[in-house]
Structure formats: structure tokens, C-alpha cells
C-alpha positions in Angstrom: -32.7 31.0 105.8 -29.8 33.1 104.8 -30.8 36.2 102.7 -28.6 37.8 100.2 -28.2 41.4 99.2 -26.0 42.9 96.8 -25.1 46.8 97.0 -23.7 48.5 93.7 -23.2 51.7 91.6 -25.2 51.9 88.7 -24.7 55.1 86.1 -23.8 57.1 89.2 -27.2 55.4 91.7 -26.4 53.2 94.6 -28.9 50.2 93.8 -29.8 47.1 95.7 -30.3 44.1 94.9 -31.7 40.8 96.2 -29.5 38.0 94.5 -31.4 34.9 97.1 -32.6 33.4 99.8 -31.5 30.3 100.8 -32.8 27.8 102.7 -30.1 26.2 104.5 -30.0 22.1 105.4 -26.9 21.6 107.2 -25.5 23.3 110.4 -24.9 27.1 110.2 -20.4 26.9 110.2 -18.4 29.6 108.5 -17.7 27.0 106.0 -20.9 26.2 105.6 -22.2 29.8 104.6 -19.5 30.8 102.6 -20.0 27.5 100.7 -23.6 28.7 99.7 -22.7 32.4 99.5 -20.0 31.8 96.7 -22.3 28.8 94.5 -25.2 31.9 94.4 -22.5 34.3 93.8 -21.6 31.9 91.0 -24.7 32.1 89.5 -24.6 35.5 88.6 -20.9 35.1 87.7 -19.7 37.4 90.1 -16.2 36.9 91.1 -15.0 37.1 95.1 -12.8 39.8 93.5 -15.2 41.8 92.9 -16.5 42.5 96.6 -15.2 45.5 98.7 -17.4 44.9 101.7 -19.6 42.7 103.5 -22.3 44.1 105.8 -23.2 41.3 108.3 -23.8 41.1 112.5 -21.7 40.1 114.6 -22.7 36.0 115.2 -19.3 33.9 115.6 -20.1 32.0 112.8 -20.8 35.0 110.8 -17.2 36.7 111.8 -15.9 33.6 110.9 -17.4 33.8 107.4 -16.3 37.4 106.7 -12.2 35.7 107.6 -12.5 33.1 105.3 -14.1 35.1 102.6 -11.0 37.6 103.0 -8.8 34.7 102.5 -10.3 33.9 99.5 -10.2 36.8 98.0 -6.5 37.2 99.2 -5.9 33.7 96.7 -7.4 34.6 94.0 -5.6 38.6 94.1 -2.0 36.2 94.6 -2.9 32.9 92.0 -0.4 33.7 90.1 2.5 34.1 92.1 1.7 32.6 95.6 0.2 29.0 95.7 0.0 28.9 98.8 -3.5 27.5 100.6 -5.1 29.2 103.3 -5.6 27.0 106.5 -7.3 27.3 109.8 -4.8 28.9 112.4 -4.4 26.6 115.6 -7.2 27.8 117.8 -9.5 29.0 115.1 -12.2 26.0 115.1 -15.0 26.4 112.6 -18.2 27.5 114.4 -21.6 27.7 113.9 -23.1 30.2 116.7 -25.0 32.9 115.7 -25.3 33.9 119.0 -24.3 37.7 119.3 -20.8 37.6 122.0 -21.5 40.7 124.9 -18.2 42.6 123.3 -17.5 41.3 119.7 -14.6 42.4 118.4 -12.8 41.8 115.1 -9.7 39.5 116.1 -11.1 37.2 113.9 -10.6 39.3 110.7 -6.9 39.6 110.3 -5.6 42.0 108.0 -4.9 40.5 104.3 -3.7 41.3 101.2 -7.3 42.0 100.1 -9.6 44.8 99.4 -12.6 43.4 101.1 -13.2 44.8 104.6 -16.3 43.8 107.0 -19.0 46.1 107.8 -20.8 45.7 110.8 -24.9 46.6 110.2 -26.5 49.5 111.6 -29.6 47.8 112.4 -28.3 45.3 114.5 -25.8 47.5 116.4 -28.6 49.6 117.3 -30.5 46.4 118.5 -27.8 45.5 120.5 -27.8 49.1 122.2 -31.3 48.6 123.4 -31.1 45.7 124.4 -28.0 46.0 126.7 -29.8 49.4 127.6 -32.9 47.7 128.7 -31.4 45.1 130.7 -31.3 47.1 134.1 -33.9 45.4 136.2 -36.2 48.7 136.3 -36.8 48.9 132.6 -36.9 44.8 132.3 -40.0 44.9 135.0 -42.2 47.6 133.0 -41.2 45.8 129.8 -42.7 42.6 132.3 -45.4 44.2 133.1 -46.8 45.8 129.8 -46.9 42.4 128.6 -48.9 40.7 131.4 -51.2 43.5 130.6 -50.9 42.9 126.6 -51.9 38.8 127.7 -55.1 40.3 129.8 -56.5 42.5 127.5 -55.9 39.3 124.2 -58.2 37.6 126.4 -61.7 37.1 126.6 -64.1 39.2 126.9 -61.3 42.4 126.2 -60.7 41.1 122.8 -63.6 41.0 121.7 -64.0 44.7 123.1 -61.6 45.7 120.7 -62.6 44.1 117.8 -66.3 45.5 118.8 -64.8 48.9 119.0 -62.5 48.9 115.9 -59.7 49.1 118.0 -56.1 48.0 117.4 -55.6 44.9 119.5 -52.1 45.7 121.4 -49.6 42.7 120.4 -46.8 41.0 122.0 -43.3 42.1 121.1 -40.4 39.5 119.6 -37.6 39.5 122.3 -35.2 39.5 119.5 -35.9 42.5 117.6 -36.2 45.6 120.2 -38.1 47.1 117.4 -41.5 45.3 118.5 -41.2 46.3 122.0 -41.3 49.7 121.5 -44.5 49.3 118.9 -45.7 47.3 121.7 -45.3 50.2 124.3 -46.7 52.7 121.7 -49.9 50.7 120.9 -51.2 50.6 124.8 -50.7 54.1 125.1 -52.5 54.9 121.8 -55.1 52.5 123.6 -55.0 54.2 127.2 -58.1 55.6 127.7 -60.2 52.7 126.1 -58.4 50.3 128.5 -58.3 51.8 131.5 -62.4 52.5 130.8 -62.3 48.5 130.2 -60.5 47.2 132.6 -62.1 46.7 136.1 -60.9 48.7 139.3 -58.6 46.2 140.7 -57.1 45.8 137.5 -56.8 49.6 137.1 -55.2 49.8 140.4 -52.2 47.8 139.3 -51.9 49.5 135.7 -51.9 52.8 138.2 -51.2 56.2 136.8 -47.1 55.7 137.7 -47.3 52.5 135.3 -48.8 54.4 132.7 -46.2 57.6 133.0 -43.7 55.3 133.2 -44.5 53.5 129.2 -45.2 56.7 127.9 -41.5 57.8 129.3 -39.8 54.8 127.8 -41.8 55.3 124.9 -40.6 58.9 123.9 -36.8 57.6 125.0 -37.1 54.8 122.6 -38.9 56.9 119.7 -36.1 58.7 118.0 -33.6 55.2 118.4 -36.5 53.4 116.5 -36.9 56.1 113.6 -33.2 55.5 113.3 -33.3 52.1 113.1 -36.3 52.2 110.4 -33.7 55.0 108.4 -30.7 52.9 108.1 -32.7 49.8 107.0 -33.0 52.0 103.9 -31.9 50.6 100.3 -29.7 53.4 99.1 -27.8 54.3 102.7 -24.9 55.4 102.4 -21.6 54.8 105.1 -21.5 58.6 106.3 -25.7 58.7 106.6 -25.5 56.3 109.1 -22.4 57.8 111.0 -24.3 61.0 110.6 -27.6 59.7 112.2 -25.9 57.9 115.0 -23.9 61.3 116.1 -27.5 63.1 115.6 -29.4 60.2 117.9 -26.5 60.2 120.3 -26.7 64.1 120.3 -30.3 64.1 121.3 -30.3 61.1 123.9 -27.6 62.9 126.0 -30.0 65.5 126.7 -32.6 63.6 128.0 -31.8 63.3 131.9 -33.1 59.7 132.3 -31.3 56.7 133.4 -32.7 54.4 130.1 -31.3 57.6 127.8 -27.9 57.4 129.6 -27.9 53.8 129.2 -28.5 54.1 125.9 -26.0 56.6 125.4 -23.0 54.5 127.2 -23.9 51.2 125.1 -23.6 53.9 122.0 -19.9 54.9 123.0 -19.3 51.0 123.6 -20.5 50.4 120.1 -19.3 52.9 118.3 -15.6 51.7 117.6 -16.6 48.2 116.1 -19.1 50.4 114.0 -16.7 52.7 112.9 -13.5 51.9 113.1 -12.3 50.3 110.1 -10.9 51.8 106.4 -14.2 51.0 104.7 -15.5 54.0 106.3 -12.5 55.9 106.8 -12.2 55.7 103.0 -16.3 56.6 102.6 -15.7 59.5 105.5 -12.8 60.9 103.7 -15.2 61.5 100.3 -17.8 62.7 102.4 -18.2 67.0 102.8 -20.5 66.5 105.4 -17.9 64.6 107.4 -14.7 65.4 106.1 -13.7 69.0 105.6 -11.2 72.0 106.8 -10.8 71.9 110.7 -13.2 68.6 110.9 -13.5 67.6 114.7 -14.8 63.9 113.0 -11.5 62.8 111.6 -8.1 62.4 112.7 -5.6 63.2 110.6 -4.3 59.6 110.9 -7.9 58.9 110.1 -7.9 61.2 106.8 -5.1 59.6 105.9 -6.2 56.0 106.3 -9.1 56.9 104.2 -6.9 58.3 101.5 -4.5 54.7 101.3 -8.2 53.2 101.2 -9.3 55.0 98.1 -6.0 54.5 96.6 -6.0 50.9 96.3 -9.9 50.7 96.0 -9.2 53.1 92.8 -6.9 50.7 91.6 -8.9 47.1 92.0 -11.4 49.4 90.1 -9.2 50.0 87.4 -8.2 46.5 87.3 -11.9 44.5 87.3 -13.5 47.8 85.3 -14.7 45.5 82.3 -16.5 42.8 85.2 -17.1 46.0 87.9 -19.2 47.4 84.8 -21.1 44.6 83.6 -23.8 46.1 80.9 -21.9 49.1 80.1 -21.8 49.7 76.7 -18.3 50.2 75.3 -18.7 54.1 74.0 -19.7 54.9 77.6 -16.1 53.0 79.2 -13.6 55.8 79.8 -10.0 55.2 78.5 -7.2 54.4 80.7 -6.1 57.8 80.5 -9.3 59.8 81.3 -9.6 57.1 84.2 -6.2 58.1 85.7 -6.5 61.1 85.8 -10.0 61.2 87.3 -8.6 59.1 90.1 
């Protein structure tokens, strides 16, 4: 399944939008998603010209997608005085991977004559910070270990304890989404007294008291990077709340003298630049007060800059699409070309 999202400004409120799912039959290529992306952009008749961004992870296929997309948009922008037709370079196969590369970068999104620019998502760069974080053996044995205890206690007759008792019955975590393993973590210790009552002694003697400080360690590491994750997963986020929330959580994970919060904290500066570094949010960071203001230690002034060229030219394709960009606008409420200038 592919889901679809669309992200727009409504009469001032940022508004999302589900435009589809859809259920894919053929193998997951660039080509083959941006086929199906651009027949259910059809059917709402919006136009690849219309898009300034694209929020996806970072799958090869994925990256892929995001190119091509650009060099559409880059066509349709030059129709009328370029025909030229946009072909693979040598080297750059079609791919259908979504497998997530150790350290993506963005050599395959080339810079075009185009106002779209690709977005890496906040959720999934913060999955892929726990998950490289987690990885030393230490932390990958507890994580082992909570779950042969999670496999005992789903067994008979401990399950039917819990149902007996109107307990929550602890649940294994999806090895994908880092998310689950820390819910997981926090449902045996919401659970720890009533377990270590049921379990017998020899069982209790390997669930010992260091296995038991140990989740509830990992636990309180993992809490804040969760509450995070749940906060950019929101509809209306905006560009500068997530870089805002990512320099609080690094903030408060660098004060925590443990070797899964420095992990954490070096997978964050690993991260950061492919979160960050592109116009899309120098251009939102440049608009922002909270980020951007006199004697900001957040922006260079190449940075400022950058942003500013960004704005320009995103002010302009606004200017240009205004009658599609404002679909449902009622003519009395269009501003004229003058008033428009001149509030750009």
C-alpha cells in the first residue's frame, strides 16, 4: 500500500489531507510510484506544478521517485521553450528497494530548474536514530530478553492470570517501528509487581532486580524520543516545530550520562544534516522568529540567505499558479497583482 497525503494552506490554516491509498500490483520502482502518484494526483486535477515538497523516507526507490518527480516538474516549468526529454543518467537504474541505505544521502536528487525540493520525514529519521542507537549488543540483549519474558508470561497459565486480574497483557514489539519496543518496555514495568508475584523463583532469579533497573533505565532514555516521535506525526506540523523539538530532545539527551543517551545523541548529529540541510527549510527557518532573528546562533548567514533566494522564487511560482494554488477562492477575496507584489 502506498498512502497519500496532501499538506496545504487554507484561509491562513495548514490542513491535511488524505487524497488515497493505493494498493499496489506491480513491483515497488521509482517508475512505478510516480506512475500511480501522478494518475491520483490527476484525479483531483492537481498539476506536478503545483507541489513545493515531498515528505518521504529515505528507501532507494523512494529517492528515486522524489528525482524523477523533480524532472517532471522541471518539463512542464520549460514546455514551452525546452523540448527536451528527461532520461535516466548512465548508472542510475530504476530500483525498487525500500530498504533504508546505513547513510542515505541525497546524490540522487540533482538540483533542477524546479521549485520542488524533498523533505526527509521526522518520524522515520527518528526511527532510524533508535535503531542505530539500540544496535550496541548491551541494549540488543535486554531488548532480547524482555521479549523471552513478554513469550513466558503470553503463555499458559500467566495469561490467563492477567485476564483474571484485569491486567494489560504485555505485547511483543514490531522490529520495524522502535515505537513498539519502548511501549513494550513500559508495559512490563507498569506490570512489575504482579509479575514478579507470578512468576516462580527460578524464573524471578533470571528477571533479577539488575534486569528490571536496567528496562526501567532504557525506558525513561527512550520516553522523551517517543513523545517526540508521537509530536511530529501531528497534522498541522510545521518545518521549524520539528527543528525546534529535535534541538529540545537533543538538548535533554545530552544530559543524561548513559551510553544508550550518547548513542542516541551521536546518531542525532549523524542525522541532522539530511534532515535539515536543504532550502525547503532554510526558506521555512528564515520566516520563522523562533528560529531566525538578530544574533541567531541557528542560521548562517549563508543559510539566511539561502532561505531568502528560496522565498523569492517560491513567492513567484505562487504568483504564477495563484488562480490553481487557490482552488475555491472566491474571486472578491483574490488580491490584485499589485497588492500581491507588494505583500511579497
Amino acid at each position: 500500500m502506498i498512502g497519500v497525503n496532501l499538506q496545504l494552506i487554507i484561509n491562513g490554516e495548514l490542513i491535511t489531507r488524505t487524497l488515497g491509498v493505493i494498493e499496489t500490483t506491480d513491483r515497488h520502482t521509482a517508475k512505478y510510484i510516480e506512475k500511480e502518484i501522478l494518475q491520483l494526483l490527476d484525479k483531483f486535477s492537481i498539476n506536478i506544478t503545483q507541489l513545493y515538497s515531498t515528505t518521504t523516507d529515505c528507501g532507494s526507490n523512494v529517492l528515486k521517485f522524489v528525482k524523477l518527480m523533480i524532472k517532471g516538474q522541471e518539463l512542464e516549468f520549460n514546455q514551452d521553450t525546452d523540448d527536451t526529454i528527461a532520461v535516466d543518467e548512465p548508472g542510475d537504474e530504476d530500483v525498487d528497494s525500500d530498504e533504508i541505505p546505513e547513510d542515505t544521502s541525497d546524490e540522487l536528487l540533482v538540483e533542477l530548474d524546479s521549485i520542488l525540493r524533498s523533505v526527509k520525514c521526522g518520524a522515520h529519521a527518528l526511527n532510524l536514530v533508535v535503531v542505530e542507537a539500540t544496535s550496541e549488543e548491551e541494549i540488543k540483549a535486554l531488548i532480547a530478553q524482555v521479549r523471552e519474558l513478554v513469550k513466558i508470561l503470553r503463555s499458559e497459565p500467566y495469561k490467563q492470570s492477567f485476564k483474571a486480574n484485569k491486567k494489560r497483557l504485555p505485547f511483543f514489539d514490531c522490529t520495524t517501528r522502535w515505537g513498539f519496543t519502548y511501549l513494550m518496555m513500559a508495559c512490563i514495568i507498569e506490570n512489575q509487581q504482579f509479575i514478579t508475584e507470578l512468576l516462580p523463583e527460578k524464573l524471578n532469579l533470571k528477571f533479577d532486580k539488575v534486569f528490571w533497573d536496567s528496562c526501567h533505565i532504557v525506558r525513561d532514555i527512550l520516553k522523551p524520543v517517543y513523545i517526540v516521535t508521537k509530536k511530529v506525526q501531528d497534522q498541522a506540523i510545521l518545518f521549524g516545530d520539528f527543528y525546534i523539538m529535535w534541538k529540545e530532545l537533543y538538548l535533554e539527551l545530552q544530559e543524561i550520562d548513559h551510553a544508550l543517551a550518547g548513542g542516541l545523541v551521536t546518531a542525532m548529529d549523524k542525522r541532522e544534516s539530511s534532515c535539515f540541510d536543504n532550502d525547503a527549510f532554510w526558506a521555512a527557518a528564515y520566516l520563522d522568529r523562533r528560529i531566525n532573528y538578530n544574533g541567531t546562533p541557528f542560521l548562517t548567514e549563508d543559510q539566511q540567505k539561502r532561505g531568502m533566494v528560496c522565498m523569492h522564487g517560491f513567492g513567484s511560482w505562487i504568483f504564477k499558479f495563484q488562480s490553481t494554488f487557490l482552488t475555491g477562492a472566491s474571486s472578491e477575496n483574490m488580491e490584485s497583482n499589485e497588492q500581491w507584489n507588494k505583500r511579497r
